[in-house]
Structures are given as structure tokens and as C-alpha cells.
C-alpha positions as CSV (number, residue, x, y, z in Angstrom):
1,X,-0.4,5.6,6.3
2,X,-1.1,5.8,2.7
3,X,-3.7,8.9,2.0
4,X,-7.1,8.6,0.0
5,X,-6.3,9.6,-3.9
6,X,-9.2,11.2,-5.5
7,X,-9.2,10.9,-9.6
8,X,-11.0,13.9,-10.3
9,X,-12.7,13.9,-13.5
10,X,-14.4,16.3,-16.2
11,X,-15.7,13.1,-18.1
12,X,-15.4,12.6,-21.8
13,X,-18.1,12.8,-24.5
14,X,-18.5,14.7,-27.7
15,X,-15.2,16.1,-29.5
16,X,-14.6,19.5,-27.5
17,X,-17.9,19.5,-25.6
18,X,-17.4,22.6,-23.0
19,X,-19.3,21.1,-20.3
20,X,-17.9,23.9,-17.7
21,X,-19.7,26.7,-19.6
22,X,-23.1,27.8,-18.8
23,X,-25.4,26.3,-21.1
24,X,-22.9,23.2,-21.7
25,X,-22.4,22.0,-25.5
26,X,-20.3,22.3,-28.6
27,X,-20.1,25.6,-29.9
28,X,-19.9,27.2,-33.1
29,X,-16.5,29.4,-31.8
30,X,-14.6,26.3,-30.7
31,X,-15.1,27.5,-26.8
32,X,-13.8,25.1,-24.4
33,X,-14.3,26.6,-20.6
34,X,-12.0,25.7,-17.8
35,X,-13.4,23.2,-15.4
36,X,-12.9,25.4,-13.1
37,X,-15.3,24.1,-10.5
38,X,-14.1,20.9,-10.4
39,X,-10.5,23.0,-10.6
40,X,-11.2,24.9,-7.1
41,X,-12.1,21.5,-5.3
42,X,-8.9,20.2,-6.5
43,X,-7.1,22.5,-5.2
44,X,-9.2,22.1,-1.7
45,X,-8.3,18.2,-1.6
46,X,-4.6,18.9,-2.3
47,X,-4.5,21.6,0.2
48,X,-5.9,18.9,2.7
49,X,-3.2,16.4,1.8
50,X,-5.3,14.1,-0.7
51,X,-3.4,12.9,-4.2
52,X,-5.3,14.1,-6.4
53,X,-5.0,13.2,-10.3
54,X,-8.0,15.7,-12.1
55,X,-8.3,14.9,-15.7
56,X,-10.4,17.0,-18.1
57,X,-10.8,15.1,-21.1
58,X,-12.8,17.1,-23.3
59,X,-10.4,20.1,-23.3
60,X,-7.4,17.5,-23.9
61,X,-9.0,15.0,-26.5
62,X,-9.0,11.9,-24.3
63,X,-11.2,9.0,-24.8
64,X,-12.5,6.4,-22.2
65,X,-9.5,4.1,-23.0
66,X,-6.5,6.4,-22.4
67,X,-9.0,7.4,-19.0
68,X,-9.2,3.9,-17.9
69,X,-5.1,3.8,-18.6
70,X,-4.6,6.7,-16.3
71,X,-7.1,5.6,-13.8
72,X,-5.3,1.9,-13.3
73,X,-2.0,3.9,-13.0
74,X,-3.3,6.2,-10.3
75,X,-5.5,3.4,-8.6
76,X,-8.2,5.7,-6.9
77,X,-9.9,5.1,-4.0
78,X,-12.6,7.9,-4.5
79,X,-13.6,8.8,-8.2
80,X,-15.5,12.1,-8.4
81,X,-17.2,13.0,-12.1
82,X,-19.0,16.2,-13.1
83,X,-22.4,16.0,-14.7
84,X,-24.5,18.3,-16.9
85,X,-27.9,17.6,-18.1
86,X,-27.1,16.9,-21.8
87,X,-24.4,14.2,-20.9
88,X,-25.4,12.6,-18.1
89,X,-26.0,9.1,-19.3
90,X,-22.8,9.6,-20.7
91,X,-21.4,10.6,-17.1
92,X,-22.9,7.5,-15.7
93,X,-21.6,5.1,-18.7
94,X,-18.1,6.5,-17.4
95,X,-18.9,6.3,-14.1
96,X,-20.3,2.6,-14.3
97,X,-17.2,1.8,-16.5
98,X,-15.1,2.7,-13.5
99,X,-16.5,1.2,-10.9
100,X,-16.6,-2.0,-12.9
101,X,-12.7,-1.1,-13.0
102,X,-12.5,-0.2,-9.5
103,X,-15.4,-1.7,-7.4
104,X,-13.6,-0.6,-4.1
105,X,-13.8,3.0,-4.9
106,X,-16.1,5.1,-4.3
107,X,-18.4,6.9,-6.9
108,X,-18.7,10.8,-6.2
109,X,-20.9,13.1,-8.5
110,X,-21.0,16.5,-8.4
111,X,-22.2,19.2,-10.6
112,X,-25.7,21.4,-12.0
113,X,-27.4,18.1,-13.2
114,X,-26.4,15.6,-10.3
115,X,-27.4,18.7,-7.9
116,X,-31.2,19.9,-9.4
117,X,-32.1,16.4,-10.0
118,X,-30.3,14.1,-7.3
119,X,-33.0,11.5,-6.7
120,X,-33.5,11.3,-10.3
121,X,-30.1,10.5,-10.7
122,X,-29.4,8.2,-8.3
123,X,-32.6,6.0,-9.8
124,X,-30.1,6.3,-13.1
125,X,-27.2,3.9,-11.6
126,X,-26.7,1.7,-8.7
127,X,-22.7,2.5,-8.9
128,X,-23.2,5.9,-7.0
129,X,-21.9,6.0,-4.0
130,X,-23.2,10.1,-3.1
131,X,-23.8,13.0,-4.8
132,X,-22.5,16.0,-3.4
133,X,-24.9,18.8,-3.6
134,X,-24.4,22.7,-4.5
135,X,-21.1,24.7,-3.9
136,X,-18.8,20.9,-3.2
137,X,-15.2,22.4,-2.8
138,X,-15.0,21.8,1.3
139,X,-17.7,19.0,1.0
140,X,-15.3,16.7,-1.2
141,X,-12.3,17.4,1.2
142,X,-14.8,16.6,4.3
143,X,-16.0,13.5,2.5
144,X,-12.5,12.5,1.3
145,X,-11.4,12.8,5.2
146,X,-14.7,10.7,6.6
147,X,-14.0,7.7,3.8
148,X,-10.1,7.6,4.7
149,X,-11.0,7.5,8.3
150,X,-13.8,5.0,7.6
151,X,-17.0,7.1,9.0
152,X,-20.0,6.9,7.1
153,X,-20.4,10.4,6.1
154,X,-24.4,10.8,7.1
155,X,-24.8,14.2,8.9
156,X,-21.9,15.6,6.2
157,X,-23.8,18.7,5.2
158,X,-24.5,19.2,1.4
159,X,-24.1,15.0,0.9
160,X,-26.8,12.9,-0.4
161,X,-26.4,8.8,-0.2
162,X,-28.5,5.3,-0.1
163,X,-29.6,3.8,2.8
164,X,-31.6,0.8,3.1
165,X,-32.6,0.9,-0.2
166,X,-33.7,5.2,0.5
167,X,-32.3,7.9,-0.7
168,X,-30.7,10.3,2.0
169,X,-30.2,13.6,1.8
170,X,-28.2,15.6,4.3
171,X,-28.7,19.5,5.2
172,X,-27.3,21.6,2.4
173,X,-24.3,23.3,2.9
174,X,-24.0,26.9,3.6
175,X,-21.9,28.5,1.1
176,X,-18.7,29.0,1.5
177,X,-18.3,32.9,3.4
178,X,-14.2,33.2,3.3
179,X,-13.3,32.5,-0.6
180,X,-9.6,33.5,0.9
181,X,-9.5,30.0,2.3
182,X,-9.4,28.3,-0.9
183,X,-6.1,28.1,-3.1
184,X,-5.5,29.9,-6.3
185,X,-7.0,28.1,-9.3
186,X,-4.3,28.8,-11.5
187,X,-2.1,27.0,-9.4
188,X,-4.3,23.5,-10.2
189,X,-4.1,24.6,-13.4
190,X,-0.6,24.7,-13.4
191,X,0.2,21.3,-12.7
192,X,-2.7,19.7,-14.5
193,X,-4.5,21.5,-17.4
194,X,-3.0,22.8,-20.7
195,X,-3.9,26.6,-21.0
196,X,-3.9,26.0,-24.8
197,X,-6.8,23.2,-24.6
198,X,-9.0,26.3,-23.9
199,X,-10.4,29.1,-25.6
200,X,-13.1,32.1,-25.1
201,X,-13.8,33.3,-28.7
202,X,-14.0,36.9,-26.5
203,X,-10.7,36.5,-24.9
204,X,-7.1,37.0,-26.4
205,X,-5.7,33.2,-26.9
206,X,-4.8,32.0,-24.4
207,X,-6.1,32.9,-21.4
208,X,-6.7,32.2,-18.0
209,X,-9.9,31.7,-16.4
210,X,-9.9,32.6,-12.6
211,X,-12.9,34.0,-10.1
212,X,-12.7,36.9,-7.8
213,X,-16.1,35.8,-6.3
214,X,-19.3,33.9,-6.6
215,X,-22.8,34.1,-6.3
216,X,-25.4,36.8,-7.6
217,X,-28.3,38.2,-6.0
218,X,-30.6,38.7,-9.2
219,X,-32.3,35.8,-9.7
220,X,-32.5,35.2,-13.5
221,X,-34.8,32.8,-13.5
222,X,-33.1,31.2,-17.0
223,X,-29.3,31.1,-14.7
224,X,-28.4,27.6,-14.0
225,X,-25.6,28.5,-11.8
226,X,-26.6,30.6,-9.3
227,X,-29.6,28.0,-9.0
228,X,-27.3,25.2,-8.3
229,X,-23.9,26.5,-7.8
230,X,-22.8,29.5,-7.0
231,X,-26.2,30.6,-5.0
232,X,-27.9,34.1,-4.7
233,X,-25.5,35.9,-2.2
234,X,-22.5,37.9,-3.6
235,X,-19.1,36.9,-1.7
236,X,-15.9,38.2,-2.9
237,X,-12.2,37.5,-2.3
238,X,-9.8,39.6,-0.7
239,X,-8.7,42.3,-3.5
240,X,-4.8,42.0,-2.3
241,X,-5.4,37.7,-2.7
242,X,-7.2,38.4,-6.2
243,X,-4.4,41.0,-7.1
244,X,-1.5,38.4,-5.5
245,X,-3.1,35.9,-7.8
246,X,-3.2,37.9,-11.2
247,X,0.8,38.4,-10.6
248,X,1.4,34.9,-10.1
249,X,-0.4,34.1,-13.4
250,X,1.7,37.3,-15.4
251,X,5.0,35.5,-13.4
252,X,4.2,32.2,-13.8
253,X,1.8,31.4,-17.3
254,X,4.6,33.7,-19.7
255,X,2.3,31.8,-22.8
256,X,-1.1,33.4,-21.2
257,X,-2.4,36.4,-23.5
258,X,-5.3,37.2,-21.2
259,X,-7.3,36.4,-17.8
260,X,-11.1,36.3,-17.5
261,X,-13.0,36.7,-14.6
262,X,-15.9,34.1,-14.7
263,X,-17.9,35.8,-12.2
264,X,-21.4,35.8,-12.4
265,X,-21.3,39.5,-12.0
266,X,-17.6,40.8,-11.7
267,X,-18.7,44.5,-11.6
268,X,-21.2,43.9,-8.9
269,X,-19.5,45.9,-6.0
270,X,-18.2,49.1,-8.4
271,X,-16.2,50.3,-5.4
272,X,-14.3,47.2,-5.6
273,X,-14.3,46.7,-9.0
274,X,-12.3,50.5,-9.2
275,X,-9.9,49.4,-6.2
276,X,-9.3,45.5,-7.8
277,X,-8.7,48.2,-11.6
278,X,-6.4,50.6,-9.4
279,X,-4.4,48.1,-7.8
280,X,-3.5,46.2,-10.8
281,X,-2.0,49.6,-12.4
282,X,-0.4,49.6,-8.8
283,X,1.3,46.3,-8.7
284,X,2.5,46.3,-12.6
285,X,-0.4,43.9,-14.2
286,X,0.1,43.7,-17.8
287,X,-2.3,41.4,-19.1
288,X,-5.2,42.3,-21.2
289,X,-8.6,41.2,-19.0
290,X,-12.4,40.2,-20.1
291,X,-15.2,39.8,-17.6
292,X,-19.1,39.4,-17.2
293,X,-21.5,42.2,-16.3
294,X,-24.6,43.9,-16.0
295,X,-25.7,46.8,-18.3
296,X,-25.9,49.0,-15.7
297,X,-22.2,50.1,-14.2
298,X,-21.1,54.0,-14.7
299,X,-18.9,55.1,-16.9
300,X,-16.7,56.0,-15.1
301,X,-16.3,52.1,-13.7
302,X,-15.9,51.8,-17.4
303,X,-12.9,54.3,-17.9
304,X,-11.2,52.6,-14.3
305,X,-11.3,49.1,-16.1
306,X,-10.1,50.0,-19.6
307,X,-6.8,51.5,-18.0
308,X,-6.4,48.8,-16.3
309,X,-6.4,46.6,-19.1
310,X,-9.9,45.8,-19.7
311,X,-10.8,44.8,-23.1
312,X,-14.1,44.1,-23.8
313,X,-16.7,42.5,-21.5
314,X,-19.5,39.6,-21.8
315,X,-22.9,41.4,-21.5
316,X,-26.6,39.6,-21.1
317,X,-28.3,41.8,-23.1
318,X,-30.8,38.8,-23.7
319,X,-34.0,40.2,-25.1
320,X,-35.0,44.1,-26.5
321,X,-38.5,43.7,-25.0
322,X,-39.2,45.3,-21.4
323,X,-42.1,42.6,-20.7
324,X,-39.6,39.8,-21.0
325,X,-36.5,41.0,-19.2
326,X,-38.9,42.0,-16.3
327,X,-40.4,37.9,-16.3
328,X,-36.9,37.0,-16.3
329,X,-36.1,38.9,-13.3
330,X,-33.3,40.9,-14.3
331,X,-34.3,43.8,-12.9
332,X,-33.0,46.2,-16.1
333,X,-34.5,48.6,-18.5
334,X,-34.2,48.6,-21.9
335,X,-33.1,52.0,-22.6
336,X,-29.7,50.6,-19.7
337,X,-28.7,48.8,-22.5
338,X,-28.4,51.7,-25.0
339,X,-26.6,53.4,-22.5
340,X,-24.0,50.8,-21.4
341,X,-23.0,50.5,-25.1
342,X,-22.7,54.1,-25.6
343,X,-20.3,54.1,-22.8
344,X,-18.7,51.2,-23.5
345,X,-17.4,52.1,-26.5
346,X,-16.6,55.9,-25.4
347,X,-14.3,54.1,-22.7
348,X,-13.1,51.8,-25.8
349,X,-14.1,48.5,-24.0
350,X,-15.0,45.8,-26.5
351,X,-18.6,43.9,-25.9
352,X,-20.1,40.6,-26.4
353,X,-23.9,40.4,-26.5
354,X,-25.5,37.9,-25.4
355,X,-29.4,37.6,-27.1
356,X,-31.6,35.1,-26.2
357,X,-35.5,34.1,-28.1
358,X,-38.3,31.9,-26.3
359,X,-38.8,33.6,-23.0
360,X,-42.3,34.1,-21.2
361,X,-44.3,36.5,-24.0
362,X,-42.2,35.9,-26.9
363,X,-43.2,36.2,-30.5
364,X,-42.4,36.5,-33.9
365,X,-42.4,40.4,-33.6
366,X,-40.6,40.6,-30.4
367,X,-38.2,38.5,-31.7
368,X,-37.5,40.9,-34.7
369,X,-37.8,43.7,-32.0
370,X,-34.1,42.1,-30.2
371,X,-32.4,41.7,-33.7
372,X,-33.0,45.1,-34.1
373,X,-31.6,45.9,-30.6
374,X,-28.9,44.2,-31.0
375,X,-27.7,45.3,-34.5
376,X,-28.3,49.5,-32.9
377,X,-26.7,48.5,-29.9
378,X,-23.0,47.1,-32.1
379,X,-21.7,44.6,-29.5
380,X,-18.1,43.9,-31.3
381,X,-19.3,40.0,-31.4
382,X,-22.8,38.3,-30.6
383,X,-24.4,35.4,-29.4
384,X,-28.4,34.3,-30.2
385,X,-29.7,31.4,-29.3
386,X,-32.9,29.8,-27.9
387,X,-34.3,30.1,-24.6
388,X,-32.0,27.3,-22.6
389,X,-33.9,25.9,-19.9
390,X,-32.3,23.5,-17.3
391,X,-33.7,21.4,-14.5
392,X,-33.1,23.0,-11.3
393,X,-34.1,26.5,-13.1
394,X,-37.0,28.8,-12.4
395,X,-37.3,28.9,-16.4
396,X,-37.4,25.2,-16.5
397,X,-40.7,24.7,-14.3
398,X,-42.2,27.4,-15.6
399,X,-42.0,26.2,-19.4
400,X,-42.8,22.4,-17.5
401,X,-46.1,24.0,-16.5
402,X,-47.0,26.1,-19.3
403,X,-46.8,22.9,-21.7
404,X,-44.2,25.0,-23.5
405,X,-41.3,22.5,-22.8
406,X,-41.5,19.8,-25.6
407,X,-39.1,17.2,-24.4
408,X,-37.1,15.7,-21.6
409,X,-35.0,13.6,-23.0
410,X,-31.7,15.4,-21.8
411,X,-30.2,14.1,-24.8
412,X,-32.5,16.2,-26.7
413,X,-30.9,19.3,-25.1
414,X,-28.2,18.9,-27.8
415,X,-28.2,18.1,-31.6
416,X,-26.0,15.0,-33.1
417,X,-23.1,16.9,-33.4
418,X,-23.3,18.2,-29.7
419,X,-24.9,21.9,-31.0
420,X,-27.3,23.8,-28.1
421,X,-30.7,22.3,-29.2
422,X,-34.1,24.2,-28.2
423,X,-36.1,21.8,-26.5
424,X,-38.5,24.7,-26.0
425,X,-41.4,26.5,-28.3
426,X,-43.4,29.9,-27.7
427,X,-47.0,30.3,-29.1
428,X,-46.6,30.9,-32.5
429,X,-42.7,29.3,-33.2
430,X,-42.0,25.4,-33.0
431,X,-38.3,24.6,-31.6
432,X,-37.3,24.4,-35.0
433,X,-38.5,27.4,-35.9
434,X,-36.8,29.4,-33.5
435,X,-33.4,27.7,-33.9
436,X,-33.6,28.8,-37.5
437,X,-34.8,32.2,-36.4
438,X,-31.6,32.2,-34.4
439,X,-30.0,30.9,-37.5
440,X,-30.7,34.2,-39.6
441,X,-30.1,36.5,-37.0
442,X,-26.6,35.7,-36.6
443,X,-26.2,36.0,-40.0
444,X,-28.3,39.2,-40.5
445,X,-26.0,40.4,-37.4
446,X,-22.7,39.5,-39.0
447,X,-22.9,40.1,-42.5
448,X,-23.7,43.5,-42.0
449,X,-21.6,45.3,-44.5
450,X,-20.9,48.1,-41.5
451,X,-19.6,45.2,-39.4
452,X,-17.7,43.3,-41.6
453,X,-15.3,46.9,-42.4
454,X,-15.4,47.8,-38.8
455,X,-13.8,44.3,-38.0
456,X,-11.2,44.6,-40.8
457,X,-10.1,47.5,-40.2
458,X,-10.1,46.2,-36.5
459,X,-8.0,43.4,-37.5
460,X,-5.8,45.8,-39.5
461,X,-5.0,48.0,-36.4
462,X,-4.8,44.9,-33.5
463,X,-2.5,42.2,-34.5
464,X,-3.9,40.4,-31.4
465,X,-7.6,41.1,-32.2
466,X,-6.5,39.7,-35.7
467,X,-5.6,36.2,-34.1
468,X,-8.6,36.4,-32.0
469,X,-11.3,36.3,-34.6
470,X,-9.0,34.4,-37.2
471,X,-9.0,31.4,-34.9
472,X,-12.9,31.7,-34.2
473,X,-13.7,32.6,-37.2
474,X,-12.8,29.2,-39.1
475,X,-14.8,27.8,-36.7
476,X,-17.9,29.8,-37.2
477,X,-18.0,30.8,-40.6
478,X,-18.8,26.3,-41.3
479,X,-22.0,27.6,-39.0
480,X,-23.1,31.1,-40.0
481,X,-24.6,29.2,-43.7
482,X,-25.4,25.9,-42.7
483,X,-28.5,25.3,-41.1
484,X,-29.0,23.6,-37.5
485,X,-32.0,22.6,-38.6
């Protein structure tokens, strides 16, 4: 008997459009994230048996036509697309598209957007088949098994489907409790991505994006992937699996410069994150790592991670104004954030700071109040961007019902050229206003004559760290003096 072949696809849309990444869009650093969602459920299906062809054509340049070539090639019988809230009328052209191509399979969406808004969604196209809801890696697989076997799938937890003209929604899906169970990303990246399609302007290029666990349990009420995804209890993988893994990538990737961990929090657990450090001076790891964290890990977490390799880390700094980080929920103090830099760069651990504008409270001066933050706290590279508020968010119902969201055309979430929008204002700043607030901040931040010599003479002393910024830096110097707006 022939088995079900899934064509697993990260759909395309605008010229490099990271759809994978947290707040989706095209940036001003050329990022492009690893599908690496879609990546893990591809590498559940293929454990189960299922052909699987997964296609992300964003990172590799592919329009519809050379996707409709591959798909009459593979001839699925189950086509499963990602979604995010800026493109998904563009997910469901492509989706609609296939099914005109294939009217026999079936049409699987999964993803933030198909998950916070799935009745919504379904109301879009009549070529949906289900949504799969939340964390889908074992929900595809069980679906994939139920279609080949020809059982309507409609007590398959975490699956939502029409019925008699209704829309049905099954129980969610717990999470998944043993991460052990699923198969090493790298290997589905190995047989069908391009490690060069991506790049984290953060990272040395290029690198390899894995996770040694999901989920967070602080709530940011702004973070659409613990609200959809990942969930709001911490799971890890087995340090020996995650330390098994990283060798395979140093033995197996020779072009990789780098591996990020795309945890939501990867210093969560600090006695792990010290035993996962020690056991990768242990088994020989060379490679040079980045990671997400809080402001609030010791230093001498700091010190176990930069001899392991650790070289800088992606920090949510977000806002230098207690009232807001409390109404986000992060549960931090300003003065954390002083110290975690202080530390950070006594343990010589590179940062990126993340800033965001347009949260509950914000104004003009409290605005001025972060630049300042950030420019005392010298993160080696910074983000600053509008408040982005997605369905499915706490942030996104609150602004709803405050009247301070000013759109919901999910187009409007991006500019023309595929740019984070703000679809958001505050009392005193129109959306346009705070974009070019963000605008001047950057460059404010940048042009600093005490940061542009600390980065040559960076560049001077780390050939690597040279590349690095060279290759996002002709990206993002065509941003830092054009306006968005």
C-alpha cells in the first residue's frame, strides 16, 4: 500500500518575508528564520512513515509557479500551509491555488493566525479541509494516519473541521510533555532546507537554528507564541539528546558558523542551562552559540555560557519604564536590566536589545525615557519598533477595547514593501508618529560616535564579527536614513 505524502509548505509571498520569526515581516537586517515549526512536524510525519516533501519558499526564492511544478511532481494527498496574520490571504490564494490543482487532497493549515482566529479563517475559504490548532507536530502525524486509513478525524484532539455547514472544533491538545520523542530538527534540515537561505543578523553566518525546549510561564501579554504555540508551561529536552544533537550538527553541517537556541527562554532552568554549558566543554562542542533570555540570570550562568561558547544573547529589554513592563507582565525591574548588562559584558557575552514603544501608558516622554535606557545600557546591536499586536494576544484585545487599535486589515500589519507596520497608536502619537519615533531612535542609537568606534575596532579584532555586521549592515544602512513613513 502506497503511504499518504504530505507537501509541507512555508508558503510564498513577499521577497524574503521571515514568516517563522516572531513578529513575521521583512526586515531591515535581511533576517530569514528557520521554519522550524513546520520543520519539527516534518520530522514527526517522516518518523511515522509519511513522504513528506516541506518546501519553504520564502527562504529559497520560489514563486507559486516553480511550487505548483514541485507539487504536480510530488502529487500530494494532504497539503499543509503555515499562516501568519500579515499574509494570510496570501496563504489562502496558495492554498485555493492548490486545491484547484489537487481537488483530492486535503487542505491542512496550521500556524499563529490559522490557530487565534480559526473560525474566522475558515469563513475566508471553502478549500479548508481543518485547521490544526496549537502545538500541531503529533496532531499532523495523527491526522495524516486517520486520512490514509479513511477515518474522519472528529474526536482528534487539537483538530478543527466543517460539518454540516458548522464549524467543529475538537478538544485542544495537551502539549507535548516528552520533547525526546521528536527527531532532531537539523536532521529535516538536512535533507530539505539550505542553511545559507537563513540568516540572524545576531548570529555568525550561518547558523543553525534548533530548540532545547518550549513554552514559557510569563505571560507577556504582547508574545504571540506562547499564546498560540508553544503554551505557558516550560518543557525541556533531555540535556544528553540536546547535547547528542549539537555534535551531529558540528559533524554533520562543516559550512555552519553558529547554532541558536530559539527558545522562548533558553536560560529559564539556570541549573540546566550550567549542565547543557558544561557538557558541551565535555563532549568537544566548538561552535560559537546565541540564545534568548531574560534580564535576570546570575553572573555566574553568564561566565558558564561564555566558556562554552556563548556569544552574545537576544534580550527583551522592551521598555525603560517600570509602569509598562509591569502591564506587560514581565515580571522584571528596571534596575535587572542595568545589571544584566553590566554582567554581560564582564563575562564578554555580546547582547541584542530588543525595545519596543506603544504599550499600555506610553508617551512621548516615556518613550524618550527607553532611548535613553537603551543607549546607557550598550546592547552591541538593537532593535525598536512599535508595539506589535497580534490576534490571539492579550495585547491585541486589550488595544481592541481601549479603541487604541486603528485597523484590522491584516494587510495593514505590514507596509508595501513587507516592513513591520504599527497598526497601533498611544494617546498623544498616531501610528505614524511612533514608527518615525522608532525611525530616529535607531538612528540616534547607531550613529553614536561611541558606537560606531567600539564596532570598528570590534570588526578590527573579530574577523567573524566583521562578516557578521558587513552582511547586515548593507542591508540596514538603505533603512537607518530612509523613512518608513
Amino acid at each position: 500500500m502506497d503511504r499518504l505524502k504530505v507537501f509541507m509548505l512555508n508558503p510564498p509571498f513577499l521577497k524574503r518575508y521571515s514568516r517563522s520569526q516572531r513578529n513575521p515581516g521583512v526586515t531591515r537586517s535581511d533576517t530569514m528564520y528557520y521554519p522550524y515549526w513546520m520543520a519539527y512536524a516534518t520530522g514527526a510525519l517522516e518518523k511515522a512513515g509519511f513522504g513528506v516533501m516541506f518546501i519553504d519558499a520564502p527562504a529559497a526564492g520560489l514563486d507559486y509557479a516553480e511550487i505548483e511544478r514541485r507539487a504536480v511532481e510530488f502529487k500530494p494527498n494532504m497539503i499543509v500551509l503555515d499562516t501568519s496574520t500579515p499574509s494570510i490571504h496570501n496563504d489562502l490564494r496558495v492554498l485555493n491555488m492548490l486545491k484547484d490543482k489537487f481537488p483530492e487532497a486535503k487542505g491542512v493549515l496550521v500556524g499563529t493566525h490559522a490557530t487565534a482566529m480559526t473560525d474566522e479563517t475558515f469563513g475566508f475559504s471553502d478549500k479548508i479541509d481543518y485547521i490544526v490548532r496549537g502545538e500541531y507536530d503529533y496532531t499532523l502525524r495523527e491526522l495524516a494516519i486517520a486520512l490514509e486509513n479513511g477515518v474522519e478525524p472528529k474526536k482528534l484532539e487539537g483538530v478543527s473541521y466543517r460539518e454540516n455547514g458548522s464549524i467543529m472544533h475538537n478538544a485542544a491538545r495537551p502539549l507535548i510533555q516528552d520533547l525526546d520523542e521528536l527527531p532532531f530538527v537539523s536532521e529535516v534540515y538536512k535533507r530539505h532546507l539550505n542553511i545559507f537561505d537563513y540568516f540572524n543578523p545576531d548570529c555568525l553566518f550561518p547558523n543553525v537554528t534548533i530548540l532545547t525546549g518550549r513554552g514559557c510561564p510569563y505571560r507577556c501579554t504582547f508574545c504571540l507564541w506562547t499564546a498560540t504555540l508553544s503554551g505557558y508551561k516550560t518543557r525541556f529536552r533531555s540535556v544528553d539528546l540536546v547535547l547528542d544533537e549539537l555534535m551531529y550538527i558540528q559533524n554533520e553541517f562543516p559550512d555552519a558558523r553558529a547554532v541558536f537556541f530559539e527558545d522562548d527562554i533558553f536560560t529559564i532552568n539556570e541549573k540546566r542551562c550550567i549542565e547543557l554549558c558544561e557538557g558541551m566543554i565535555k563532549r568537544g562542542f566548538k561552535l560559537p552559540w546565541n540564545a534568548n533570555t531574560r534580564a535576570d540570570i546570575s553572573f555566574e550562568t553568564l561566565k558558564a555560557m561564555k566558556a562554552s561558547g556563548c556569544r552574545a544573547l537576544c534580550v527583551g529589554f522592551e521598555t525603560g519604564n517600570q509602569e509598562i513592563i509591569d502591564a506587560y507582565g514581565k515580571r522584571l525591574k528596571v534596575e535587572d536590566y542595568y545589571t544584566f548588562a553590566k554582567n554581560a559584558r564582564k563575562a564578554g557575552i555580546h547582547m541584542h536589545g530588543c525595545f519596543i514603544v506603544g504599550g499600555p501608558g506610553e508617551s512621548r516622554i516615556t518613550m524618550e525615557k527607553t532611548l535613553k535606557m537603551a543607549c546607557e545600557l550598550k546592547p552591541d546591536t538593537a532593535q525598536f519598533y512599535p508595539l506589535m499586536v497580534y490576534p490571539g494576544t492579550v495585547e491585541f484585545e486589550r488595544m481592541r477595547e481601549r479603541g487604541m487599535l486603528v485597523t484590522e486589515k491584516y494587510e495593514d500589519w505590514l507596509t508595501p514593501d513587507g516592513l513591520h507596520n504599527c497598526v497601533i497608536r498611544t494617546e498623544d502619537s498616531s501610528p505614524e508618529e511612533l514608527i518615525r519615533w522608532c525611525d530616529h531612535a535607531r538612528r540616534v542609537f547607531y550613529l553614536r560616535p561611541s558606537f560606531l568606534w567600539y564596532k570598528f575596532w570590534q570588526a578590527v579584532g573579530d574577523g567573524e564579527e566583521r562578516k557578521r555586521t558587513t552582511k547586515a549592515f548593507k542591508v540596514f544602512v538603505k533603512h537607518l536614513y530612509r523613512p518608513s513613513i
